[in-house]
N, C-alpha and C positions, 0 to 999 in steps of 0.2 A: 790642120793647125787650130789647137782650140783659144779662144778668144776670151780672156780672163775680164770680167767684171765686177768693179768696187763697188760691194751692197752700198758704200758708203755713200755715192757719186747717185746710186739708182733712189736709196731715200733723200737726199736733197732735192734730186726731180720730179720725186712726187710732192714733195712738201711746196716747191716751188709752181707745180702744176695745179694744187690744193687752193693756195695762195692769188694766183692769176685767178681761176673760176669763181674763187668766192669774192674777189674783187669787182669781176662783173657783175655779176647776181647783185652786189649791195646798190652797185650804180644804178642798175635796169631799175634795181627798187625804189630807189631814190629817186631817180628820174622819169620812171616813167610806171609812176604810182597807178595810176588809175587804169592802165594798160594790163598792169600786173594781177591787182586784185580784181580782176575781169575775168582773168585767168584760173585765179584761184577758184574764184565763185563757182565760175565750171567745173572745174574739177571736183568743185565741193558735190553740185548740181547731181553730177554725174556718181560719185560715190556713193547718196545717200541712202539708195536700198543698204548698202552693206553698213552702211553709221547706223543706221535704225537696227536691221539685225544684231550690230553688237553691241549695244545698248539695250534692245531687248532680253539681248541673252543674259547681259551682266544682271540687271535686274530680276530675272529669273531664275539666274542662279541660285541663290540661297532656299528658295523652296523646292526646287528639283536636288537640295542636297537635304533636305528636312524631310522630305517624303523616301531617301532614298536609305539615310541613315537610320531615320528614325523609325520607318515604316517596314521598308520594303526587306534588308538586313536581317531585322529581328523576324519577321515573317521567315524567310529563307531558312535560317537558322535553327528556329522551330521544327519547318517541315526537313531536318537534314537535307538540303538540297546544297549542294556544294557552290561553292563562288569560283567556280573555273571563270576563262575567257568568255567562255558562250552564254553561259550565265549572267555574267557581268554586265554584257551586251544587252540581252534582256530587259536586265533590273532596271538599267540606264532606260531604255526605251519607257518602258512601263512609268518610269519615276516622269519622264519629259510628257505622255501621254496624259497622264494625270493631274500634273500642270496646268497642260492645255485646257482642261476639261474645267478645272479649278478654277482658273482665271475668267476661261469665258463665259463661265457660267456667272460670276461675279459680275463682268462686265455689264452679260445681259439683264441681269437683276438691279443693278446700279442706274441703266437707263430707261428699263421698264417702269422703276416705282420714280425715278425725278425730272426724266424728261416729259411725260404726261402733267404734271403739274407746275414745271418751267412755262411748259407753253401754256397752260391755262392761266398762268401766271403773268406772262407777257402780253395774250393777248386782251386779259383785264385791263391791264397798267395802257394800252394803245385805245379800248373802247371807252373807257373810265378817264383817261387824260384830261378833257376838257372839265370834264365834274372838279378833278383835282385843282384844277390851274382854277377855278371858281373859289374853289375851298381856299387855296392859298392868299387870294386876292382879298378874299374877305378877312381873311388873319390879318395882313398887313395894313387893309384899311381901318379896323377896329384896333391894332395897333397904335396906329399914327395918328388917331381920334383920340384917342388917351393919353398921346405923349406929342404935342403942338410942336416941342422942336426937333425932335425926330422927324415927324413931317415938311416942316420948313428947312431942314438940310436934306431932306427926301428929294423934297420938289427942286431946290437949288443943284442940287450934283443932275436930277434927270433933265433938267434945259440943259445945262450946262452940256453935258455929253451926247446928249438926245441924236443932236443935227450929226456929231461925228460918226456915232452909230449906225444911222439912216447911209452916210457914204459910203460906212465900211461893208455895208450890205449889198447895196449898189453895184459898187465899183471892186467889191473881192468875192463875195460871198456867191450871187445869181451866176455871173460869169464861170465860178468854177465847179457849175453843176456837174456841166457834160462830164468834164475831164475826171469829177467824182464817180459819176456813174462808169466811166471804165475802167477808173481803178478800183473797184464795186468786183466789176464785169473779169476783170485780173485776178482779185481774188481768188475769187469760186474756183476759176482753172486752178490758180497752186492748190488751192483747196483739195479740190480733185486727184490731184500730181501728187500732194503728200499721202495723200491715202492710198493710192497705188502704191508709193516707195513705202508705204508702211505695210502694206500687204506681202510686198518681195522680199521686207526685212523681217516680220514675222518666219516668214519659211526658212530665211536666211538663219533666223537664230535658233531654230531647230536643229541645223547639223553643226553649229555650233557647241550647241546644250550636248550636242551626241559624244564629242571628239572634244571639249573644252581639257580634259588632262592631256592630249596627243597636241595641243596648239601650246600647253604652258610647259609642257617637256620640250617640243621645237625653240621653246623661245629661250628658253633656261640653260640648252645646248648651246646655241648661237652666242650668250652672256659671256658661257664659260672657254667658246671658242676662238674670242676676238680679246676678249682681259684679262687681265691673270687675277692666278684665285681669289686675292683678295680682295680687288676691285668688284671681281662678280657677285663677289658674296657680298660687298655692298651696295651694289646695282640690286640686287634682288631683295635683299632688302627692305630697301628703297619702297621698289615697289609691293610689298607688302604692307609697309603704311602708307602708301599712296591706298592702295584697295583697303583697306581697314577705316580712313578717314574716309572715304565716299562712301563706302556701304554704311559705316554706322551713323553718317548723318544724313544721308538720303533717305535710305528706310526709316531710319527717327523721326525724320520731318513728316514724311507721307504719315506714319501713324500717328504721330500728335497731329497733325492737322483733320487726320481722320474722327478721331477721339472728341475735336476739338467740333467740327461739324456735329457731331450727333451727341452734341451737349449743347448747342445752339438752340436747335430743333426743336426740342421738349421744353425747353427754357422760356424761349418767345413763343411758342404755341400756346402756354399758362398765362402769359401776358397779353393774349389778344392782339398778338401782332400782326399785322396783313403781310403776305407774300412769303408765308414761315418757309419753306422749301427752301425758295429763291435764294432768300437770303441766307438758310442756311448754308448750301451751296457758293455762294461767293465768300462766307465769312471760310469755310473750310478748303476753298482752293488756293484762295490768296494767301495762306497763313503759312503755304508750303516758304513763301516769300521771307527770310528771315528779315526781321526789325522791322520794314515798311510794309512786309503784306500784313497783320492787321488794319492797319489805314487803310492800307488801296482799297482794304473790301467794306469798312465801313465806313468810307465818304458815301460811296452810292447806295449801300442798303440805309444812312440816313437818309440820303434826298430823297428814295423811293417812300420813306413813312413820310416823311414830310410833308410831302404832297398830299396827303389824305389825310394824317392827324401828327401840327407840328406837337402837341404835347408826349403822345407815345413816343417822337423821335427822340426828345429829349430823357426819356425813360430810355430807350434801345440803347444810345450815346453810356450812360452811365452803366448795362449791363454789358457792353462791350467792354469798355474800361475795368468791370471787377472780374471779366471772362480774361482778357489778356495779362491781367495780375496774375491771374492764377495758372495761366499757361507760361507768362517767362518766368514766376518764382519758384511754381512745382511742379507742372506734370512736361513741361520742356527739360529741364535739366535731368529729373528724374528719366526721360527717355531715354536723351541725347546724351548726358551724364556729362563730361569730357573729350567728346570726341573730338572740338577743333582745336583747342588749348589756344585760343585767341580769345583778346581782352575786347571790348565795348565797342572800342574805338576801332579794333582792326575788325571787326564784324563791319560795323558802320563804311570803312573806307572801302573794305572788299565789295561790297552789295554796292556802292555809288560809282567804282571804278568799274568794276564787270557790267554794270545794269547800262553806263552810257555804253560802254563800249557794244556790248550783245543783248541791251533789252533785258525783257523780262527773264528769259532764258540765263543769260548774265547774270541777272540776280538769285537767283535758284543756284547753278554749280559758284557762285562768285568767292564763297564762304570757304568752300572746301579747298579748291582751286588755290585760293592764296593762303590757309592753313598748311597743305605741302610746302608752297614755298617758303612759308615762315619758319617749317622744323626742318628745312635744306638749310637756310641763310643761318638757323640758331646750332645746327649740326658743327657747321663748319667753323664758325666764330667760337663757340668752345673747344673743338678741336685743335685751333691755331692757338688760343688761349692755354691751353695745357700743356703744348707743348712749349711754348713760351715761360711754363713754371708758374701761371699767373689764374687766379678764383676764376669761375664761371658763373657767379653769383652777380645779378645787377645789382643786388643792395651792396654791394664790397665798393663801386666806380659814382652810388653817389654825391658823396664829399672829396673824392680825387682831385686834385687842379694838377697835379704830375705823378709819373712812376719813375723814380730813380732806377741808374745802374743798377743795382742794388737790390731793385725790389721792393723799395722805401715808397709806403704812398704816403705821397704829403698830399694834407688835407689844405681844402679851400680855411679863408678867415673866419675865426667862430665870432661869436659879438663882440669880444673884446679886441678885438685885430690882430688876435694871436692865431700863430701858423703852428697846427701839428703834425708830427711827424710820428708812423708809426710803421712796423715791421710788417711785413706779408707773413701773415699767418692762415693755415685755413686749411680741414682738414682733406685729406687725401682721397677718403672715402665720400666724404658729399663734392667733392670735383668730380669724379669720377659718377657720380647718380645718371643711371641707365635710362639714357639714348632715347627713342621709338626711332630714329633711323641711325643706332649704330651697332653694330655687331662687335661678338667675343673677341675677335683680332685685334678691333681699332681699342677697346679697353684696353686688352695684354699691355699693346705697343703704350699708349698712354699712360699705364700704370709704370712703365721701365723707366718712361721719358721726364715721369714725375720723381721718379727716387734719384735718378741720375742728376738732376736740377737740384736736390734735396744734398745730395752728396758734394755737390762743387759748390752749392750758398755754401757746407758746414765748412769744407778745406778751406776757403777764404776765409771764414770769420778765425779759423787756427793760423792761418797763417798772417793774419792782421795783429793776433795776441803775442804770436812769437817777434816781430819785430819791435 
């Protein structure tokens, strides 16, 4: 006797099986936050050879495909050497080899010529300190010799604060050596830990770099085997400007910032600056930082002049200032061109949201991170807008105070406390202006859904004239 079962009855009880799990999951989260992200962390802990592996891979990619296209291809092709499977295999090998070789040979060159001079540079700034704090002492006191009420509000704020100071040294500062020194002593071990998982994720993005087409065809199958076509063709998409905004402004920033270093260098080296290396190196890692890494890196390469001669600092101050003119008017945008399509204010929000929440890391992906979701959220809201019959233009919602039945926007009061009214006009083809996440389909369907809107406003306004 066979036993008939209503698909209808079996998806309600997964949907309701769905529903029960995901209602725990929010409680456990809710409730017992700190248990959870305990959880996470481990699990993070534990993944990150393979997060560094694909992360190293993805950043390798484009010159394992530069060397492999541009290089290796035309080479082949020259020698009639066929592009079978075995070959392919090869080429791929040779191209990731070469990489290798590329890079670490960069690396090693990178730290051969600036960490020999960091350190001779730091342990100047630790032997030379006392000189400095001398030098500074006498600025301030030839200072306040020349300026009497500078001095007398000098001396008035350091009673004033002096004795709270002395307690907060006391009672905060001595006390929390130890507990310094083994969070000191903690470091060094992750220290150590991240170098390991960076060692296993190096190797890891190796056979990644091998099998990187054999992992985007697995994923592209799995799209097209769970959604139907048109969904998947806009899942992928999707992620096609997701990978288009990270690579073009990650690589943009490493090479402006790079550019931006070794225009430092030779700059303050003519100016007789002390610690030229040093500071070049800070002015060019922090820059990776969009909007605040300038600052982060020259607050401390001024206090380091300062310390030795306040008048050059105040030189270095104004050469920063005409170096980052010139990096966000021309050779930033000229990089980066367009790649986040976010305004002042969303750059700013992104970098203070991501940076509390993940640090400096945060403020490095923060930008890109919230770019996707800004052309998800702008994706979607013009899409409901068109099919609604209604502009995708923010200058058109302006001066709106309402949208008639009708499609009538009545405008807000102009000076005269007159209300106007005027018709939705607005043409087909700029509603319709191409996407970065929308495909051929979703235009088609939107261009039928615009003329069908177009055809029932016209029957109405005939059938408004005939009665």
């Amino acid at each position: 006797m066979k036993i008939h079962v209503d698909k209808k009855y079996i998806h309600w009880g997964v949907t309701a099986f769905l529903v029960i799990g995901a209602s725990i999951i929010l409680y456990y989260i809710i409730f017992h936050a700190s248990s959870f992200n305990t959880r996470i962390q481990s699990a993070v802990s534990i993944a990150m050879p393979i997060i560094d592996g694909i992360i190293l891979a993805y950043l390798l990619t484009p010159l394992v495909n530069g060397i492999e296209n541009k290089i290796l291809k035309p080479f082949f092709k020259k020698r009639n050497i066929s592009l079978n499977s075995k070959n392919k295999k090869r080429m791929r090998a040779l191209s990731i080899v070469l990489t290798l070789i590329i890079v670490i040979f960069l690396v090693y060159a990178f730290f051969a010529m600036v960490i020999p001079q960091l350190l001779k540079s730091i342990q100047s700034i630790i032997f030379q300190f006392p000189v400095y704090v001398n030098n500074l002492e006498a600025f301030i006191t030839k200072l306040l010799a020349n300026n009497p009420d500078i001095d007398e509000f000098a001396t008035e704020m350091l009673d004033k604060y002096s004795a709270q100071i002395s307690d907060w040294l006391n009672s905060s500062v001595i006390p929390q050596m130890n507990e310094l020194i083994k969070s000191l002593s903690l470091s060094v071990i992750s220290f150590l830990k991240s170098i390991w998982n960076l060692i296993i994720g190096f190797i890891i993005s190796i056979y990644i770099l091998g099998s990187k087409e054999t992992f985007c065809g697995q994923a592209k199958k799995m799209v097209y085997a769970f959604w139907n076509r048109k969904t998947a063709n806009s899942i992928i998409n999707d992620f096609r400007f997701t990978h288009k905004t990270f690579s073009g402004f990650i690589s943009g920033k490493i090479l402006d910032s790079l550019i931006i270093g070794l225009i430092c260098f030779p700059c303050i080296t003519l100016m007789d600056m002390p610690y030229a290396v040093l500071i070049s190196v800070i002015i060019g890692v922090t820059n990776v930082i969009p909007f605040f890494g300038p600052y982060l890196g020259a607050i401390p390469s001024a206090f380091l002049i300062l310390l030795i001669n306040p008048v050059k600092c105040l030189y270095f101050i104004i050469f920063i200032l005409i170096l980052q003119q010139f990096d966000g008017n021309f050779l930033g945008p000229k990089i980066l061109g367009e790649s986040t399509g976010l305004s002042s204010f969303w750059v700013i929000f992104s970098i203070t949201i991501f940076g509390g929440l993940f640090g400096i890391f945060g403020m490095i992906i923060g930008v890109p991170i919230f770019a996707v979701f800004y052309a998800f959220v702008k994706k979607h809201t013009n899409s409901s807008l068109q099919k609604k019959g209604l502009p995708i233009r923010t200058e058109k919602y302006t001066q709106v105070e309402i949208i008639t039945s009708d499609n009538t926007f009545r405008e807000l009061k102009d000076s005269a406390g007159e209300k106007k009214e005027r018709s939705l006009k607005f043409s087909k083809k700029a509603n319709l202006k191409a996407d970065p996440l929308k495909d051929e389909t979703a235009v088609k369907t939107t261009d039928s859904s615009s003329e069908t809107t177009e055809n029932a406003a016209a029957k109405d306004k005939t059938d408004r004239k005939e009665e």
